[in-house]
C-alpha positions in Angstrom: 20.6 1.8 26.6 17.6 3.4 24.8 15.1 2.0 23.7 14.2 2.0 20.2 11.4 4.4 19.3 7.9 2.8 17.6 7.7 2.1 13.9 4.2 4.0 13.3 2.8 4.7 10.0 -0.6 6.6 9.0 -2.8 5.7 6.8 -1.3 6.9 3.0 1.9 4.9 3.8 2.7 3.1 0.3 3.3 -0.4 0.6 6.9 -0.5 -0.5 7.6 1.9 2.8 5.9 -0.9 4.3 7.4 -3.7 3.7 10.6 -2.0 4.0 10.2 -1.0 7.5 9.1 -5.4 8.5 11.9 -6.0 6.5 14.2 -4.2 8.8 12.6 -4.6 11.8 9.8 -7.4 11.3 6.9 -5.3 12.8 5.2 -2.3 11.7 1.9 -0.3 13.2 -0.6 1.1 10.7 -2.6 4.0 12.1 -6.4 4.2 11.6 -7.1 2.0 8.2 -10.7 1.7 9.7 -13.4 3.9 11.1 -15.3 4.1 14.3 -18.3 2.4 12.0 -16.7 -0.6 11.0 -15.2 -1.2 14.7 -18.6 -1.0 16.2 -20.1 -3.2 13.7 -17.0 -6.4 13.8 -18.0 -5.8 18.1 -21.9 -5.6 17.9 -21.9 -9.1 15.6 -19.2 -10.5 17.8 -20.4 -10.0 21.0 -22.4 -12.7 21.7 -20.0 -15.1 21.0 -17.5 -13.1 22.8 -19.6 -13.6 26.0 -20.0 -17.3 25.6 -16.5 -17.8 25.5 -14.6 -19.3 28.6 -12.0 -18.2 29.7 -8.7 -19.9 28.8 -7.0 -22.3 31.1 -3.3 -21.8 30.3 -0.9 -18.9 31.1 -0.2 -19.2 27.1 -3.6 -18.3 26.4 -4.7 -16.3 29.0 -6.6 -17.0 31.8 -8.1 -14.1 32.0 -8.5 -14.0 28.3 -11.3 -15.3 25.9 -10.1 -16.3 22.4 -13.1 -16.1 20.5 -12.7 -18.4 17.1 -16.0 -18.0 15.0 -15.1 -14.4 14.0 -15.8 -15.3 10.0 -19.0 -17.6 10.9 -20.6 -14.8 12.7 -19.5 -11.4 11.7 -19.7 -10.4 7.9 -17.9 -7.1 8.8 -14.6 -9.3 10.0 -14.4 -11.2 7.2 -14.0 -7.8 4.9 -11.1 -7.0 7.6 -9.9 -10.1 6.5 -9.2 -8.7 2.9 -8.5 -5.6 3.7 -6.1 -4.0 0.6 -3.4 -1.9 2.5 -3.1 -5.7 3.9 -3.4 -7.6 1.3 -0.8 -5.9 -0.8 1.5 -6.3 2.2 0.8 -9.6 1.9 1.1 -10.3 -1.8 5.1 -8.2 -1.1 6.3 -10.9 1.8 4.5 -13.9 1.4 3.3 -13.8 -2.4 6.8 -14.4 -3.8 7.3 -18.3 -2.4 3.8 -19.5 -3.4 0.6 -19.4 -5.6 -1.0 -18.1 -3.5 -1.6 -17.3 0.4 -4.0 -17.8 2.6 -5.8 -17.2 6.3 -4.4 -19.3 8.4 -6.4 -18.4 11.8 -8.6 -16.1 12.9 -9.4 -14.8 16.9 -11.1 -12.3 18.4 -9.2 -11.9 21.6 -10.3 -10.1 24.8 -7.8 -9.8 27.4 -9.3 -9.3 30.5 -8.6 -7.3 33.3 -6.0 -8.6 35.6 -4.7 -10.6 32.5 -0.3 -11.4 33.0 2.3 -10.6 30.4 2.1 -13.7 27.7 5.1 -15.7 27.3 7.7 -14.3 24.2 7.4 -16.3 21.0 7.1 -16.7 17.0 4.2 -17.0 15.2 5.9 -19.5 12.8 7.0 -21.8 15.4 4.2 -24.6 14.1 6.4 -25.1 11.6 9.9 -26.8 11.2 11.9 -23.8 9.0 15.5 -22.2 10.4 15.9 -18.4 10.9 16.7 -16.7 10.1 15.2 -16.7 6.5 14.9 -15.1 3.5 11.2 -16.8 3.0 8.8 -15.9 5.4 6.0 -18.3 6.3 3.2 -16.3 8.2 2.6 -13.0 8.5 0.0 -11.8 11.3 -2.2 -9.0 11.9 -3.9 -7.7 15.0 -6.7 -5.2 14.4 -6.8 -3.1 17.6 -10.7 -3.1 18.4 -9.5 -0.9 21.4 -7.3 1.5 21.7 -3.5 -0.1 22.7 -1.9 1.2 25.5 1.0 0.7 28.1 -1.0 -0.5 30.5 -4.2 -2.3 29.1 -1.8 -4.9 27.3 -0.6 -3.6 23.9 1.1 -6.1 22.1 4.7 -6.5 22.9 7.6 -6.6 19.9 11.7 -6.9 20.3 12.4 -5.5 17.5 14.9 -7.0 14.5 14.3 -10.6 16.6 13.1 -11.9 12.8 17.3 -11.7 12.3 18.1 -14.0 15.0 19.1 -17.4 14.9 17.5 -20.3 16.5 19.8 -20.2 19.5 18.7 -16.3 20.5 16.4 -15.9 22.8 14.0 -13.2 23.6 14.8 -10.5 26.8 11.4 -9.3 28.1 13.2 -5.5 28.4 14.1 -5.3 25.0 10.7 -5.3 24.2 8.7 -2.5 23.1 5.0 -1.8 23.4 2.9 -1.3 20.2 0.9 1.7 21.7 -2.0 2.3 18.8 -5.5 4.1 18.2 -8.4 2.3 17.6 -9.1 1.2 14.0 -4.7 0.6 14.1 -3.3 -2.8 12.8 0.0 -4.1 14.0 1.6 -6.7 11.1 4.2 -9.0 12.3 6.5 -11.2 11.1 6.2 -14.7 11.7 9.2 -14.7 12.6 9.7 -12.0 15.1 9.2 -12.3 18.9 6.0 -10.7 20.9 3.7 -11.5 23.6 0.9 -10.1 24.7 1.3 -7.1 27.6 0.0 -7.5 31.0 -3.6 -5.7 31.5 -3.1 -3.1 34.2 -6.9 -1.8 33.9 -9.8 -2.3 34.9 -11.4 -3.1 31.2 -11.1 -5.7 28.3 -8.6 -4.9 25.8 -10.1 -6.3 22.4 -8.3 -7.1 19.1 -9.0 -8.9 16.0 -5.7 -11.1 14.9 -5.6 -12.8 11.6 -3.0 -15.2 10.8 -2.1 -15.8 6.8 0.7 -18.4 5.6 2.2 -19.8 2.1 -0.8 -21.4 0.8 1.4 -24.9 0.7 1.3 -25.1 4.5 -1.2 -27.1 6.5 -3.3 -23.9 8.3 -3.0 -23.7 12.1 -6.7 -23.2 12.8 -8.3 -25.8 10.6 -10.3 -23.2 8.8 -13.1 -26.4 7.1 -14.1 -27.5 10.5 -14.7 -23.8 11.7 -16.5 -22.8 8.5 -17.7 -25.9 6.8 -19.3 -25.7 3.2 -22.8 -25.1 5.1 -21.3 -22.1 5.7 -18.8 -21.1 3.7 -21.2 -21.2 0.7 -22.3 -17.6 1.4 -19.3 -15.5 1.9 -17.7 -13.5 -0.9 -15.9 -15.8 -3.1 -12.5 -13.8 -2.2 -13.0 -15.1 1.1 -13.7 -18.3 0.3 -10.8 -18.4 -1.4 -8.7 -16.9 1.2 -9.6 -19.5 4.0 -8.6 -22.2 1.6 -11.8 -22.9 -0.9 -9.4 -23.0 -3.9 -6.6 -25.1 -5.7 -2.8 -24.2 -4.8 -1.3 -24.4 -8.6 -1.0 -26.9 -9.7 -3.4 -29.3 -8.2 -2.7 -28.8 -4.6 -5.9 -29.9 -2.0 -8.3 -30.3 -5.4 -11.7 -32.4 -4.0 -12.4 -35.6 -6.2 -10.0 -34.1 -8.5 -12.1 -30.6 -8.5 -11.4 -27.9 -7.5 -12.2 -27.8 -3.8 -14.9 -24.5 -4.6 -17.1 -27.1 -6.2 -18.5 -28.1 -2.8 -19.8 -24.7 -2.2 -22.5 -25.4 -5.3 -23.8 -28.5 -3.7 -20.9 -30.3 -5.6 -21.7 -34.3 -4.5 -18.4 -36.9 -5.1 -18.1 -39.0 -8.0 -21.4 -36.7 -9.6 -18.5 -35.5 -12.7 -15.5 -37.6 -13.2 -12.3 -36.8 -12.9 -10.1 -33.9 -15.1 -6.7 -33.9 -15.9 -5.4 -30.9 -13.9 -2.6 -29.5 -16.1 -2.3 -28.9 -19.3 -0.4 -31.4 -20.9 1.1 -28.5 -23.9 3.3 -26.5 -22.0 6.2 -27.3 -20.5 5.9 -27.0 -16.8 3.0 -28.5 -14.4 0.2 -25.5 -15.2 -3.2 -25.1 -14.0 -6.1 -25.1 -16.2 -7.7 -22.2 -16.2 -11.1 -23.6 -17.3 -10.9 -25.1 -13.7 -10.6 -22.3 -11.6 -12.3 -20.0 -9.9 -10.9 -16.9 -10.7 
C-alpha cells in the first residue's frame, strides 16, 4: 500500500484551500509564513530559558526533550507568532463557529534532543470528554518549525483522515506520515487527529514552537494566569492579552468581581467599583454590553 503523499502548501494559500485540506485530512503544512529574522529572534529570547530546562522524565514527554513553557513571559517575538493572521483566520474558519471567541490554550517551546524515541500516538483533544468523530472541533494546534523538519531529526508524525475515526480506532505507527518542512513552516492539526513526535536520529536538537488554541468555553490546558500573571500580562499587546484569556466569553463567562477580567491589567483592586449588570436587559437574548468590553 502507498503511502499518502504530504499535504504541503506555500505561503499565498487562501484560507478556504486551507481549511478545506484539515477538513479532509485534519492536518496541513504551511511553507515559510516567517523569515530567517523572526526565527532567530523567537531563539535568541528563548534560549536561556531553553537551557534551564530539565529534561523530561517520561517517555510522553521526552526524556531527551526539554518543554520549555514561558515562551510568552520571555519572548515578545513568540507572542506575535501567537497571532499570526494566516493562523488566526484558520482559526476563526474551525474553531470560531461554536464560540465567542477562542483562545491559546498552551504554549511550548520544545527541543527534542538527540537520541530522543518516537512519542506515543495521540489526540490533542483528549483532555476533554467529546466523541469523534465530530462536526465541532475543540482545539486546533500549531507547531512552528524553529528548525528545519526532517525524516530523521523527528518531524512530527500525522495518520492522516484519523480526525474521522471513532473512539474505538486506534492509531498504526506505519500509517503515519512525516511532516517533512523548512524552517519558518507551521504544521496545524486537528485536535482530533493522531500524531506523535518522530524519533531524533541526529546528532542535533530539533526545535519547534507549538501553540495550542481551544473554544474559549473550555478550561485551558496550560493554566495560562499562573504562567503569565497580571504582573505580567499587563504589558503585552492587548490582542494577546485577550488571546490567553484576559477577556469575557459573551455573555459573562470568567468576568472578575463582575468586570471584565482585563480590568486587573490597570491595577483593577476587588470591590474598588461595584458590580454591573452584564447583559442588556432590551434585547432578547443574553448580550454583552459593549460599554464593558475591551474591544
Amino acid at each position: 500500500m502507498v503511502k499518502e503523499q504530504l499535504i504541503s502548501l506555500d505561503v499565498n494559500a487562501s484560507t478556504d484551500e486551507i481549511v478545506g485540506k484539515l477538513a479532509a485530512a485534519g492536518y496541513v503544512v504551511l511553507r515559510n509564513l516567517i523569515d530567517t529574522d523572526e526565527i532567530a529572534a523567537i531563539q535568541a529570547e528563548l534560549r536561556e530559558d531553553i537551557e534551564k530546562t530539565p529534561f523530561g522524565s517520561g517517555d510522553f514527554v521526552g526524556q531527551k526533550t526539554r518543554r520549555t513553557h514561558t515562551v510568552l513571559t520571555n519572548s515578545r517575538s513568540a507572542g506575535r507568532l501567537a497571532l499570526q493572521s494566516s493562523v488566526i483566520s484558520v482559526l476563526q474558519e474551525i474553531l470560531g463557529p461554536f464560540c465567542n471567541k477562542f483562545q491559546l490554550s498552551s504554549a511550548v517551546a520544545i527541543s527534542l534532543g538527540s537520541g530522543e524515541s518516537r512519542q506515543e500516538f495521540h489526540r490533542d483533544d483528549l483532555v476533554y470528554p467529546f466523541k469523534h468523530p465530530a462536526k465541532q472541533q475543540s482545539v486546533v494546534t500549531v507547531i512552528w518549525a524553529l528548525d528545519e523538519f526532517t525524516q530523521d531529526n523527528g518531524a512530527t508524525l500525522v495518520i492522516p483522515g484519523s480526525h474521522l475515526w471513532d473512539d474505538h480506532l486506534q492509531p498504526n505507527p506505519s500509517d503515519a506520515i512525516a511532516a517533512v518542512m523548512p524552517r519558518g513552516s507551521a504544521l496545524i492539526l486537528l485536535g482530533s487527529v493522531y500524531h506523535a513526535g518522530g524519533a531524533n536520529k541526529t546528532s542535533a536538537v530539533r526545535a519547534g514552537l507549538l501553540y495550542g488554541y481551544c473554544l474559549g468555553w473550555l478550561r485551558q490546558e496550560q493554566n495560562q494566569y499562573l504562567t503569565i500573571p497580571p504582573s505580567e500580562a499587563k504589558y503585552l499587546p492587548k490582542e494577546l492579552q485577550q488571546l490567553i484569556g484576559y477577556t469575557l466569553h459573551e455573555p459573562f463567562l470568567g468576568w472578575y468581581d463582575l468586570q471584565d477580567p482585563s480590568v486587573v491589567l490597570d491595577d483593577y483592586v476587588q470591590g474598588s467599583r461595584g458590580a454591573q449588570d452584564l447583559v442588556i436587559e432590551s434585547e432578547s437574548g443574553v448580550v454583552q454590553r459593549a460599554d464593558i468590553t475591551r474591544s
